[in-house]
C-alpha positions as CSV (number, residue, x, y, z in Angstrom):
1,X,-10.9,2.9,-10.7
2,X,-12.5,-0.6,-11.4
3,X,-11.3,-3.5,-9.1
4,X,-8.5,-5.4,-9.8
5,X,-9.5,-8.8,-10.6
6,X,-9.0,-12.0,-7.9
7,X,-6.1,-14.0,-8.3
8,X,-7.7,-16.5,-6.1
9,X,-10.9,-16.6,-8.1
10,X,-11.6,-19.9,-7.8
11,X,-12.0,-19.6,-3.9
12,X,-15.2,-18.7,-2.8
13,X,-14.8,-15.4,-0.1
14,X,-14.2,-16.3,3.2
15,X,-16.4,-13.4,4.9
16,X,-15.8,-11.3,7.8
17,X,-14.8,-8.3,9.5
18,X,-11.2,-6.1,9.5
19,X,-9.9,-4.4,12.3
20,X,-12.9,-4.7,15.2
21,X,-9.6,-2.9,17.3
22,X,-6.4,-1.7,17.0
23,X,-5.0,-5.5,17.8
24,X,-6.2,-6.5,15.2
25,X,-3.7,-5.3,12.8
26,X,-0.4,-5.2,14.0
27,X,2.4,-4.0,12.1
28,X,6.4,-4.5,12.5
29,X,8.9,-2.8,10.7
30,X,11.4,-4.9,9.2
31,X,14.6,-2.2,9.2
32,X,17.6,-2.6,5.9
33,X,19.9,-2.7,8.9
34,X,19.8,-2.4,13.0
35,X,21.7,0.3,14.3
36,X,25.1,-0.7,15.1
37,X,25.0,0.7,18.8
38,X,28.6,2.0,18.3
39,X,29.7,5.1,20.9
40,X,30.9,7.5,17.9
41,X,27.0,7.5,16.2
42,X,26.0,10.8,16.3
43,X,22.2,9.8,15.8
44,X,20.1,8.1,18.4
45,X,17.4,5.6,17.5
46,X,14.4,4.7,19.6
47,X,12.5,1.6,18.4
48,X,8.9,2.4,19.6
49,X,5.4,1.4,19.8
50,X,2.1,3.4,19.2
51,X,-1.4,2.8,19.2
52,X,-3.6,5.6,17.8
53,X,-1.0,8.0,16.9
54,X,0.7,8.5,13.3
55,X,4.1,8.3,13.0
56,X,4.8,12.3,12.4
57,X,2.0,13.1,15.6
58,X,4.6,10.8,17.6
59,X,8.0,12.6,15.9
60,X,6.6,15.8,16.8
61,X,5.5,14.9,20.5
62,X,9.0,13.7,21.4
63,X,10.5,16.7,18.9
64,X,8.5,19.0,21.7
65,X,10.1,17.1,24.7
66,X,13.6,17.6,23.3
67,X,13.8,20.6,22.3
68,X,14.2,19.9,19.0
69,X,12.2,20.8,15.4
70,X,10.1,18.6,13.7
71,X,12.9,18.0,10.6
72,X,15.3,16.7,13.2
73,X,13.0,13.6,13.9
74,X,12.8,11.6,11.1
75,X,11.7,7.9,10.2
76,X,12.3,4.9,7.4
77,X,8.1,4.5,6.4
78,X,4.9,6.1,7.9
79,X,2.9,3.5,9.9
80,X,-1.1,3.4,10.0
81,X,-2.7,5.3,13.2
82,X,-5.3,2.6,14.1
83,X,-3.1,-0.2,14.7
84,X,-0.7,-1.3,16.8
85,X,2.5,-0.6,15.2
86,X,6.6,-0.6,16.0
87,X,9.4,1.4,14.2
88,X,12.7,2.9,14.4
89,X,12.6,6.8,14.6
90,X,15.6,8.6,14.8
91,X,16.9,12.0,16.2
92,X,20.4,13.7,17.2
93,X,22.3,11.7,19.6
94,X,22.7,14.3,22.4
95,X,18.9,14.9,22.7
96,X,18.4,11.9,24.4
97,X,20.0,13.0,27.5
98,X,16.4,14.5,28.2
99,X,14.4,11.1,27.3
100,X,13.7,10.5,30.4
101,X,10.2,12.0,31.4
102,X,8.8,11.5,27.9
103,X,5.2,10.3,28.5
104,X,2.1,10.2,25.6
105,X,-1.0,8.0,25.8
106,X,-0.9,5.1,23.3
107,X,3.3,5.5,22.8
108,X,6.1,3.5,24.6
109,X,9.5,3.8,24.0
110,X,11.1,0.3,24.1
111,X,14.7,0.5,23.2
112,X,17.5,3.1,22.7
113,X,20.2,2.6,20.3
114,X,22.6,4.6,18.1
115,X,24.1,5.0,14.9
116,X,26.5,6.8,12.2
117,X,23.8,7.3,10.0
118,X,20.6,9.3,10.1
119,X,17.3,7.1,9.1
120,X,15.8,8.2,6.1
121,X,12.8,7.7,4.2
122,X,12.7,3.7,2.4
123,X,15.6,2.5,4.5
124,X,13.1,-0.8,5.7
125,X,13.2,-3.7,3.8
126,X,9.3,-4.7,4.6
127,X,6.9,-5.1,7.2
128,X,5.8,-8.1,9.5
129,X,2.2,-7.8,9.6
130,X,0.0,-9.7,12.1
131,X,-3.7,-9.3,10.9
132,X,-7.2,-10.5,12.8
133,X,-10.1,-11.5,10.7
134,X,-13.5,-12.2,12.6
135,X,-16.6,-13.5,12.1
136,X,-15.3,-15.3,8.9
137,X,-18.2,-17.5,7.5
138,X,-15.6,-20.0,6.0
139,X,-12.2,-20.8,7.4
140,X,-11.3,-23.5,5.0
141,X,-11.4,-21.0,2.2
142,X,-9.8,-18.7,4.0
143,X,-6.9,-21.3,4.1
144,X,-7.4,-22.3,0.6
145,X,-6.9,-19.0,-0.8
146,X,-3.9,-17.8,1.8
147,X,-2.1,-21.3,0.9
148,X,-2.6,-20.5,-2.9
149,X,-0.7,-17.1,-2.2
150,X,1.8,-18.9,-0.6
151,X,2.4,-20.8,-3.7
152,X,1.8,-18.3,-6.0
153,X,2.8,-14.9,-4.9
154,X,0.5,-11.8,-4.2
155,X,-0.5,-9.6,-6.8
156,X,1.8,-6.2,-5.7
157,X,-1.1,-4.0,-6.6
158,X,-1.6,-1.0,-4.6
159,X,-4.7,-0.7,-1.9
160,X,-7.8,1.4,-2.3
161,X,-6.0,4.0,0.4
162,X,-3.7,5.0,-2.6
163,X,-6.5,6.6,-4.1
164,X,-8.1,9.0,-1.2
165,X,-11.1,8.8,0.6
166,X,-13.0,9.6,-2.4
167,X,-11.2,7.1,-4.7
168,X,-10.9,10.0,-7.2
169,X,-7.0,10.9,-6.7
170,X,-6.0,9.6,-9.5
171,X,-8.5,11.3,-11.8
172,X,-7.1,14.4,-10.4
173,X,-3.4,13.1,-11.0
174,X,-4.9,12.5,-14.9
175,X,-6.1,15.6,-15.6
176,X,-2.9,17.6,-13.5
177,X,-0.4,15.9,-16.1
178,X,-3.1,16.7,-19.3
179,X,-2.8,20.3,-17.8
180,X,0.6,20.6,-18.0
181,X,1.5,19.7,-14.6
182,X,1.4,23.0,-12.4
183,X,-0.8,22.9,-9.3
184,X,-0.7,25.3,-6.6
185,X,-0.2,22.3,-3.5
186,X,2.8,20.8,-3.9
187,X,2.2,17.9,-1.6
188,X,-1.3,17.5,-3.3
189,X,0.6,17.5,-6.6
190,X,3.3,14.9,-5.6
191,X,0.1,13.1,-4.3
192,X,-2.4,13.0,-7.5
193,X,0.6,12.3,-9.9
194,X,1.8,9.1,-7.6
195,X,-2.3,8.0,-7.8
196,X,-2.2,7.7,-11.2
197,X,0.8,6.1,-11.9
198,X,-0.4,3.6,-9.5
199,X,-3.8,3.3,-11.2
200,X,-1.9,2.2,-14.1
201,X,0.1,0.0,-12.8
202,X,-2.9,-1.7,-11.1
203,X,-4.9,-1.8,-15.0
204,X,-2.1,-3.1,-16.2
205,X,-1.5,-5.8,-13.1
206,X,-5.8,-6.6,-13.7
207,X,-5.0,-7.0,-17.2
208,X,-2.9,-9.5,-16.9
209,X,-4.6,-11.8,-14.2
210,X,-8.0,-11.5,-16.8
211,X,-5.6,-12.8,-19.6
212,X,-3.6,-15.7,-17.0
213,X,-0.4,-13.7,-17.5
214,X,0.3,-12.7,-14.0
215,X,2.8,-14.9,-13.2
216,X,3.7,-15.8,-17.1
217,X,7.2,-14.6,-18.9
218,X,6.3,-12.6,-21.9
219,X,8.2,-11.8,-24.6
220,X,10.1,-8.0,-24.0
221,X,9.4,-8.4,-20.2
222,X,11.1,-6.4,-17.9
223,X,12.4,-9.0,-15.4
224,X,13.6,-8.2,-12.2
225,X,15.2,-10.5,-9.3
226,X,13.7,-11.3,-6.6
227,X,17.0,-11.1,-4.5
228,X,19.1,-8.4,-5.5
229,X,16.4,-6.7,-7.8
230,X,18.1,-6.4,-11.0
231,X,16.5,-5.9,-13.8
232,X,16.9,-7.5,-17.2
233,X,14.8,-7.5,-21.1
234,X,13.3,-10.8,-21.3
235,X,14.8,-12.5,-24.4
236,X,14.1,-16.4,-24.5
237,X,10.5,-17.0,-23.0
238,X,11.9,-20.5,-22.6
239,X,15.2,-19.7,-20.5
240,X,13.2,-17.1,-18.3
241,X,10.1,-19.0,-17.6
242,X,11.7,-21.6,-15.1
243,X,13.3,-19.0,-13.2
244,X,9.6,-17.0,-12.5
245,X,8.1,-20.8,-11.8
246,X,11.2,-21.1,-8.8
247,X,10.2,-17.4,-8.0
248,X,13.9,-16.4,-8.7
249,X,13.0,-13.4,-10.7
250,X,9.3,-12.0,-11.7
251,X,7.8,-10.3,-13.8
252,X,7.7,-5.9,-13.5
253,X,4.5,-3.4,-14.2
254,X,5.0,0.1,-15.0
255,X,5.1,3.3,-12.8
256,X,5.1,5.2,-15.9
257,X,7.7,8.0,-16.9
258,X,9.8,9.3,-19.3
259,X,13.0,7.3,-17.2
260,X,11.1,4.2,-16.8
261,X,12.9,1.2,-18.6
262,X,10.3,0.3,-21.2
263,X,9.3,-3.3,-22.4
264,X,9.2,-4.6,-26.0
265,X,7.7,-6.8,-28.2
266,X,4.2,-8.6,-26.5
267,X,5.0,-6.8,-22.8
268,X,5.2,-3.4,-24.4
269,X,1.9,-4.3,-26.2
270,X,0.0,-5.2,-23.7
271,X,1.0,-1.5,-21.6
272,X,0.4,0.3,-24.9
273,X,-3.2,-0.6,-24.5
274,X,-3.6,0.6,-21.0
275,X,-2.2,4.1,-22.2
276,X,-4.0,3.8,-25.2
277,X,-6.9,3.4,-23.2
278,X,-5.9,6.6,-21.3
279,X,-5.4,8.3,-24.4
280,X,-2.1,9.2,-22.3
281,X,1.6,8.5,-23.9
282,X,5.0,8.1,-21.7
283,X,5.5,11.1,-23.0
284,X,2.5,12.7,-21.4
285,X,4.6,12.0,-18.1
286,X,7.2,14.6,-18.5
287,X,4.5,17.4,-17.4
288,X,4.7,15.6,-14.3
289,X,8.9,16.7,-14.0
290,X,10.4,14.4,-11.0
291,X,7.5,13.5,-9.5
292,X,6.6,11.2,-12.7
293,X,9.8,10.0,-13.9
294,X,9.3,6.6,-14.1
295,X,10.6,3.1,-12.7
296,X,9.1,-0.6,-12.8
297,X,7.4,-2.3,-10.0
298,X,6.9,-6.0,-9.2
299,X,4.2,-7.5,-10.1
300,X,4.1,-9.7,-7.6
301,X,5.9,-10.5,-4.3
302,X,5.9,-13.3,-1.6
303,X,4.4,-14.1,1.9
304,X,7.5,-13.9,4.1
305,X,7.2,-16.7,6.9
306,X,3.5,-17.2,6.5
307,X,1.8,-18.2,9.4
308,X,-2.2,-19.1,9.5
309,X,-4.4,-20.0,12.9
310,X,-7.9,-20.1,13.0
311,X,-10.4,-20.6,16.8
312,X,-13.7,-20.5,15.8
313,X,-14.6,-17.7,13.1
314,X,-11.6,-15.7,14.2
315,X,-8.7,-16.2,11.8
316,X,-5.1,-14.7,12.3
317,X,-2.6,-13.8,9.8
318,X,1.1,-13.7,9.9
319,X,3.1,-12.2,6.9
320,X,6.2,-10.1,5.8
321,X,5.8,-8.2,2.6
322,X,8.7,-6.0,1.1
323,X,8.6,-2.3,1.5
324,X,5.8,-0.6,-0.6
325,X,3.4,-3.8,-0.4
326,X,0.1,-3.3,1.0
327,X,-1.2,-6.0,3.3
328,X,-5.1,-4.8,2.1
329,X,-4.1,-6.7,-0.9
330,X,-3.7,-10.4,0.8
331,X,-7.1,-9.7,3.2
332,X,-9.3,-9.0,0.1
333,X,-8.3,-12.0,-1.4
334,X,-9.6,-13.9,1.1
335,X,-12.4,-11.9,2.4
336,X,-13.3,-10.9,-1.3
337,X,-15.1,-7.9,0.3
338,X,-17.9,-5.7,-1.9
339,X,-16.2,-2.8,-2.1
340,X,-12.4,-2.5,-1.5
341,X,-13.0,0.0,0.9
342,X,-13.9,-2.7,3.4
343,X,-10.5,-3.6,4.6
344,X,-8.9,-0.3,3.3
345,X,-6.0,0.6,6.1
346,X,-2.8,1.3,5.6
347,X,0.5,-1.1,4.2
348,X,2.9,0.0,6.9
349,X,5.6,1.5,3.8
């Protein structure tokens, strides 16, 4: 996969390292709703905090200490093991009764609540993310390129993680669908076909920073807003335009599928060439069955209260980013590392 281009290419990279510890990248989730602490929710919630442990490790440590299976533990999106993270998991109401006693190194329970509702997979709305750069070589264009995604959104693409260790998921995901689909692991399935979709989307997302498009209204756009994320064909450049400038709605990329809600005119263009490229259609994405059936995705998304501090050559980051954002994405921007691979870890989902 070839790197997407900078959006902050006039900035010279800032330098430094990612993630010397786990404090250095501290993620917190950002839940769709709190749970409502009322006495007739039949599901408990425990808002914890790990350091080297995955979310499932944790879910099936405390699944052991109550008594329960591992399905009965469940969460809203899978946090990185080498950070300090903190997120609602949730479990039957009743089993909390035998909490108490529930030790494991790097895990602390810090809260109890409960709810009506089970947690389930994408119920976040984002992730606060506090990040630690050191040794940076050049704080001011550090600051120069984090202010310029302040202004100008961050390019949604999705990290080098997406892609595997060896960067050669979405290959795989290429030649599964070409195939006709059938593999013999159905997670590794679900996982090569989600690659290359997201390959696509991130050729199509490069595509457009090369041509100074990324944050320009074109012609058959898919439009979505920003706040309630409808979606919309772009009709009149000139109506829409202003709206992206205030950052009321933006500009979408494809996850491409058969269900996906296609562009027209120049957008649809401009992702014909990608698949064209491929030597892929949409309709090569049916092979794929529900794993690949298509949606749109934002091609860009803002800081939530941005926050910037710099002591020396150590520089701290504060951001929110919606759910499905990869914070990878605003440190190679300013780092501009060699390989992508340099501040791979993962976006908190």
């Amino acid at each position: 996969m070839s790197p997407l281009p900078w959006l902050t290419a006039d900035v010279p990279g800032c330098g430094g390292s990612f993630k010397a510890s786990p404090e250095d990248f501290e993620v917190e989730e950002l839940p769709a709703y709190e749970p409502n602490g009322l006495p007739d929710g039949e599901h408990g919630y425990l808002w914890i905090e790990k350091r080297g442990r995955s979310t499932p490790e944790v879910a099936k440590l405390l699944a052991r200490h109550l008594g329960l299976t591992d399905r009965d533990v469940s969460w809203a999106g899978l946090k990185d093991k080498h950070a300090v993270t903190r997120q609602w998991l949730s479990l039957p109401w009743k089993a909390l009764a035998k909490l108490e006693g529930f030790t494991a190194p790097g895990v602390t329970v810090l809260k109890t609540s409960r709810h009506r509702n089970k947690l389930k997979t994408g119920h976040l709305r984002g992730n606060r993310f506090t990040l630690v750069v050191r040794g940076v070589r050049d704080v001011g264009a550090a600051r120069a390129a984090f202010e310029q995604l302040i202004a100008r959104g961050v390019p949604n693409a999705f990290g080098a993680q997406r892609f595997g260790a060896r960067g050669d998921n979405a290959d795989r995901g290429r030649q599964l669908l070409l195939a006709g689909g059938r593999h013999r692991d159905r997670f590794e399935r679900k996982l090569f076909l989600s690659a290359y979709q997201s390959a696509l989307f991130n050729r199509v997302l490069g595509l457009r920073l090369t041509r100074g498009l990324f944050a320009t209204v074109l012609r058959g756009d898919v439009l979505k807003k920003q706040e309630t994320g409808g979606e919309f064909i772009c009709d009149d450049v000139q109506v829409d335009q202003p709206r992206a400038d205030a950052f009321e709605i933006s500009p979408t990329g494809p996850m491409f599928g058969p269900e996906m809600r296609a562009p027209l005119h120049d957008a649809a263009a401009l992702e014909a060439e990608v698949l064209a490229a491929e030597g892929v259609t949409v309709e090569t994405f049916k092979a794929g069955g529900d794993e690949t059936r298509g949606t749109r995705r934002l091609l860009r998304v803002r800081l939530g209260e941005p926050s910037f501090e710099a002591s020396g050559d150590v520089v701290r980051l504060g951001f929110g980013l919606p759910s499905g954002s990869y914070a990878t994405v605003v440190l190679r921007e300013l780092i501009k590392p060699a390989d992508d691979a340099a501040v791979d870890a993962s976006a908190g989902e």
